[in-house]
N, C-alpha and C positions, 0 to 999 in steps of 0.2 A: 300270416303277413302277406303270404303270395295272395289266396283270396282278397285279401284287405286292396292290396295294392290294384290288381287285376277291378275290383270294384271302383275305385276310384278313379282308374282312367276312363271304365266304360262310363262314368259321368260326366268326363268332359268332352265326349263324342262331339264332334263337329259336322257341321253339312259337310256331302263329299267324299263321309269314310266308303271306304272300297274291299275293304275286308279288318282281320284281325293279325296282327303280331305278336311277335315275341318280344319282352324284353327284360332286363335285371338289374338289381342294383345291391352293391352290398350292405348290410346292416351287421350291427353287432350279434346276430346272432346266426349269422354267416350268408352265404347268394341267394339272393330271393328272386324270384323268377314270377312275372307275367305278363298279361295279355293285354292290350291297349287296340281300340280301332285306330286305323290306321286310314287317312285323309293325307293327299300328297301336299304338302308343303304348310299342314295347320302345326304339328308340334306337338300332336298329344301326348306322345311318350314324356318330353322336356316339361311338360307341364305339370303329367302325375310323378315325376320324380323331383320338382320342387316343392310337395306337396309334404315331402318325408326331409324336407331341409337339405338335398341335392344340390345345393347352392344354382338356386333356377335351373339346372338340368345339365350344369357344364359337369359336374363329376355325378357319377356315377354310386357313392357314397354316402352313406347317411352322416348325419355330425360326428358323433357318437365313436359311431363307427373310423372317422379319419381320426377322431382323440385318440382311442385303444392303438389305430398304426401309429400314427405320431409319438405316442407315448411309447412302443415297443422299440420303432427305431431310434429314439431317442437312449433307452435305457441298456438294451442288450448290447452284446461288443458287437455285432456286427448286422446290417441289415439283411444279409442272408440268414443267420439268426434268430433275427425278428421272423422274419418269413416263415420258418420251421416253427417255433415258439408257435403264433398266431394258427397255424393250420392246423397244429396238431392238435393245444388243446381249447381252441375257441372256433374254430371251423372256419376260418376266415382268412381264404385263398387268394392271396395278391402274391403280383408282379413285385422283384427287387424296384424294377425301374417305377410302379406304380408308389412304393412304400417310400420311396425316396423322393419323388414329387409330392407327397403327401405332407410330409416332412419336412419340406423344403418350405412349401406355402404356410405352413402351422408356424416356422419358425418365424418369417416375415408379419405373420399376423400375431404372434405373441409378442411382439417385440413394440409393434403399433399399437397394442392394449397396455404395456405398461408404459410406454409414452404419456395416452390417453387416459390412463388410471382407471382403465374399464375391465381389471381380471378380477374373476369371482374367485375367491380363497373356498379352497377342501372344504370340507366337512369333517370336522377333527372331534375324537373326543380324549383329551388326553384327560389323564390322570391328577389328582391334585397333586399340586407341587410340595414334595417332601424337603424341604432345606435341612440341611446338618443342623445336629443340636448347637455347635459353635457358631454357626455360623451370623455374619455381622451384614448389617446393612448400613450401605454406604447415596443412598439415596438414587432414584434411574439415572442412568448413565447410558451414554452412547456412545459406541465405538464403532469408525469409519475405517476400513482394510482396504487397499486397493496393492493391486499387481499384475502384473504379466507373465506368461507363459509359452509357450511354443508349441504350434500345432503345424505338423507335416506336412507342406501344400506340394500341389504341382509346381511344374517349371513355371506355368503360366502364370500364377503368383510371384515364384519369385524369382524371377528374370531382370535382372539390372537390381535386386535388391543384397545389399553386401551384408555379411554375416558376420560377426565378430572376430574371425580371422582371416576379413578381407578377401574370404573368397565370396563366390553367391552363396547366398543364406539358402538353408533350406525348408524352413522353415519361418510362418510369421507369425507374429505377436497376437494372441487375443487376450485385452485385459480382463479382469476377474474381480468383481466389486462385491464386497460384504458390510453389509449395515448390521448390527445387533444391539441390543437394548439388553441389559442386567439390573439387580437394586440389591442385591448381596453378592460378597464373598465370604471363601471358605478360610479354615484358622489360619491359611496361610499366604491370607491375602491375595487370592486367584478367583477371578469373576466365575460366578457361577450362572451361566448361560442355558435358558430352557430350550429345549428339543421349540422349534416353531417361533422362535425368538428372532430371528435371525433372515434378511431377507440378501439373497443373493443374484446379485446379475454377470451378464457375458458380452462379449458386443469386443468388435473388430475395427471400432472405430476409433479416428485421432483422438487424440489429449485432449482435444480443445471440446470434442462433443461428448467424451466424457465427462469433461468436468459439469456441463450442461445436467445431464442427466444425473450423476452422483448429488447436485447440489436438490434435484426434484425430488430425488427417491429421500434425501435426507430429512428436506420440508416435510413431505409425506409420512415419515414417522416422527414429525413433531421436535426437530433442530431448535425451533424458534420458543419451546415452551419448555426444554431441559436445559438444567443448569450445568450440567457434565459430561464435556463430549471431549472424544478423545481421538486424532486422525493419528494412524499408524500405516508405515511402508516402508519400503527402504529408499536410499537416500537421492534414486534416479531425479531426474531434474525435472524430468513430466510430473511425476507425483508432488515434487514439490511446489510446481507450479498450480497446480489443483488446490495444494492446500491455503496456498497464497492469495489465489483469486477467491475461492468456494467456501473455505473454514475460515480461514485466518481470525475475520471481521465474527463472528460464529463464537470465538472463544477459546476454537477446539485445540488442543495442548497436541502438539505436534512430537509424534514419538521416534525415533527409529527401532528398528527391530533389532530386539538386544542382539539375535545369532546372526544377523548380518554385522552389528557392529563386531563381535565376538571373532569374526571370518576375515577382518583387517586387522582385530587387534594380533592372531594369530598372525598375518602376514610380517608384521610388522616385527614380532620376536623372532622369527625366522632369521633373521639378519639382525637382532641385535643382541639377541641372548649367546650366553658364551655352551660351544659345544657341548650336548649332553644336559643342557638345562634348561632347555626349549620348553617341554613339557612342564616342567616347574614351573616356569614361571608363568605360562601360561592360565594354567590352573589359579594363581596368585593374584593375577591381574584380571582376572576373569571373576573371580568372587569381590576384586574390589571393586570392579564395574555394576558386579549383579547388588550389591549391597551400597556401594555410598554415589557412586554414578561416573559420569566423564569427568567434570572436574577433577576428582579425588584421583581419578586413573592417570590422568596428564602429570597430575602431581606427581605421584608415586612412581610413573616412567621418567621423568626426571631427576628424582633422587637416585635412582638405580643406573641410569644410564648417562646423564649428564651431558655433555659435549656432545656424546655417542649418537645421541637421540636427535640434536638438532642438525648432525651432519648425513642422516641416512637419506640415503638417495636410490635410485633405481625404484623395484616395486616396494621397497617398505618407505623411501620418502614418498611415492602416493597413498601408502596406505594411510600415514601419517597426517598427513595433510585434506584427507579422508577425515579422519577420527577430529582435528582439529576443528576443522568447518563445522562439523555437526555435533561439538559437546554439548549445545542447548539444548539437543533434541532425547540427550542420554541420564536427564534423571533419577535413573531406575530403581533407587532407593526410594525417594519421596512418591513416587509413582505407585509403588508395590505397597507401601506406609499406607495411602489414601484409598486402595482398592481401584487401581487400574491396573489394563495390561502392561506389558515389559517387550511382548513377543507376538509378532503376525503369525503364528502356528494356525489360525483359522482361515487365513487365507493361503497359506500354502495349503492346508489339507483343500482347500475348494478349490484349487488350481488343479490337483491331481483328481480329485473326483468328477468334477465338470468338465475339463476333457483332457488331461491326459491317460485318464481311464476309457475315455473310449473314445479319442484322435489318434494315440500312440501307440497302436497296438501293432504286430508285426506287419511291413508290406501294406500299411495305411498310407494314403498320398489324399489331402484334402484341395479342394477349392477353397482361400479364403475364408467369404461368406459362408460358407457350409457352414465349417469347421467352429466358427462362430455360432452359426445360428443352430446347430446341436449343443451347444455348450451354452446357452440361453434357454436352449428348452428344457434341458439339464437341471439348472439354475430354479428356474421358474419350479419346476416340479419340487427340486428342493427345499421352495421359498414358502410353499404348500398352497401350491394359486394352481388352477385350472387354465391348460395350455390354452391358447386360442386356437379355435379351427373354424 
């Protein structure tokens, strides 16, 4: 390659060369070094290093080669990490500060390709898909997950930004968007979802330009031509506004997530279950949730509780007045009957995979945008799309 390289500058030798130089650029198969003549103010070196995809000769970098850092600092817990990883066993000796620029730009340009519907997907070759012998088909289905998370910023972020107990937040929000597609469940009514099924995004921006994008990514895999779609999140007021604007008209059967509901129905026997039967009754009221839905559980906290129930105040009248607002959304019988989900368990696990596995790690402090645009690049690899560089 050094040959290679070193040949094709001396082809674009200019009037005026005055001797010969040094120069290098990284590739994937680690610093490549040559000789360019050297003419004062023509450019030959910036010319044979756009030759190798050098993005016209500002980086130093073959494509290739910024995918493998981009992917490393993206993947490993730390960009020092990656540093080590990368030299030891692929020869390819970068700077923290260079591996972090690198990564920085990959993530603003993979975010601009799924905008622009311009990512090239893996090369996969999975396996045929083995289904359970029980297993039933319920016709494709689409399920929308959307949530937020918390990723560690600087001051500089969150400086006049108040946090849930009114002091400064220390962290800020990156939401976490899951599209998947299924056409069976197993005998027990739980969608059975293929490895590669399933497209994932990250993004640190408002409600409003997510719902923008969620409704694109949605088109994109075909909203307008499935008969079963399903939006699930819990009951924040953004999310629900997404679903209002974006799905509503869509079809999509607006869910809450059973163990968020489950997480007030507990608040709420807290203060009205009699001492020592808390548990009980929890248990009780939590299998008539998971089996006949909100209706049946309003009911049943009614017969048990009576007067009790419509005079609780403090945190169980919110949690109450919680569960009340959102019985449409609690189903969970006829939902589980028909083969849909009950539970965002796939969007929580991709909240912790895409970045609280590698924002929250010890004595991590992000910027914002970073924190973000690692947790998209994150995503994108997950979604099994080739990052942009």
């Amino acid at each position: 390659m050094s040959a290679m390289a070193s040949s094709i500058a001396e082809s674009l030798r200019e009037p005026g060369t005055v001797c010969h130089r040094s120069a290098s650029m990284l590739s994937c198969g680690g610093r490549v070094p040559f000789r360019y003549p050297y003419a004062p103010k023509r450019g030959v070196s910036i010319k044979a290093l756009a030759k190798f995809g050098c993005e016209d000769g500002k980086s130093r970098t073959t494509p290739e080669a910024r995918r493998i850092v981009a992917e490393s600092g993206a993947q490993l817990d730390s960009f020092q990490e990656a540093q080590t990883f990368l030299k030891e066993n692929l020869r390819l000796d970068v700077s923290v500060s260079t591996m972090m620029a690198i990564t920085r730009d990959a993530a603003e340009k993979t975010r601009a390709a799924w905008m622009a519907d311009t990512l090239v997907e893996n090369v996969r070759i999975l396996p045929a898909r083995k289904l359970p012998r029980d297993a039933r088909e319920v016709g494709v289905t689409m399920v929308v997950l959307v949530d937020g998370t918390g990723a560690p910023c600087t001051h500089a972020d969150t400086e006049g930004v108040r946090g849930k107990d009114g002091d400064e937040a220390g962290t800020r929000e990156v939401k976490v968007v899951a599209i998947a597609l299924y056409d069976h469940v197993d005998r027990n009514g739980r969608p059975i979802v293929r490895r590669g099924d399933v497209w994932y995004f990250a993004s640190a921006c408002s409600s409003d330009e997510l719902e923008s994008v969620m409704n694109m990514l949605a088109r994109r895999r075909g909203i307008g031509k499935i008969q079963r779609v399903q939006f699930i999140g819990d009951g924040a007021a953004w999310i629900q506004k997404i679903w209002e604007h974006a799905f509503k008209e869509c079809g999509a059967i607006r869910t809450l997530d059973f163990v968020h509901a489950c997480s007030y129905l507990h608040a709420l026997l807290e203060t009205l279950s009699a001492p020592g039967e808390c548990a009980a009754d929890y248990k009780r009221f939590k299998g008539i949730l998971r089996k006949w839905g909100g209706k049946s559980l309003m009911k049943s906290l009614g017969k048990k509780f009576g007067a009790a129930l419509e005079a609780a105040d403090g945190d169980a009248g919110k949690a109450l007045a919680y569960l009340k607002e959102r019985v449409w959304m609690m189903d969970y019988g006829l939902l589980r009957k028909n083969g849909y989900y009950i539970g965002s368990g796939m969007i929580e696990s991709a909240c912790k995979t895409l970045v609280a596995a590698r924002c929250k790690l010890a004595g991590m402090h992000w910027r914002h945008k970073n924190a973000a645009g690692i947790a998209l690049l994150r995503a994108t690899l997950r979604s099994n799309f080739r990052i942009a560089v």
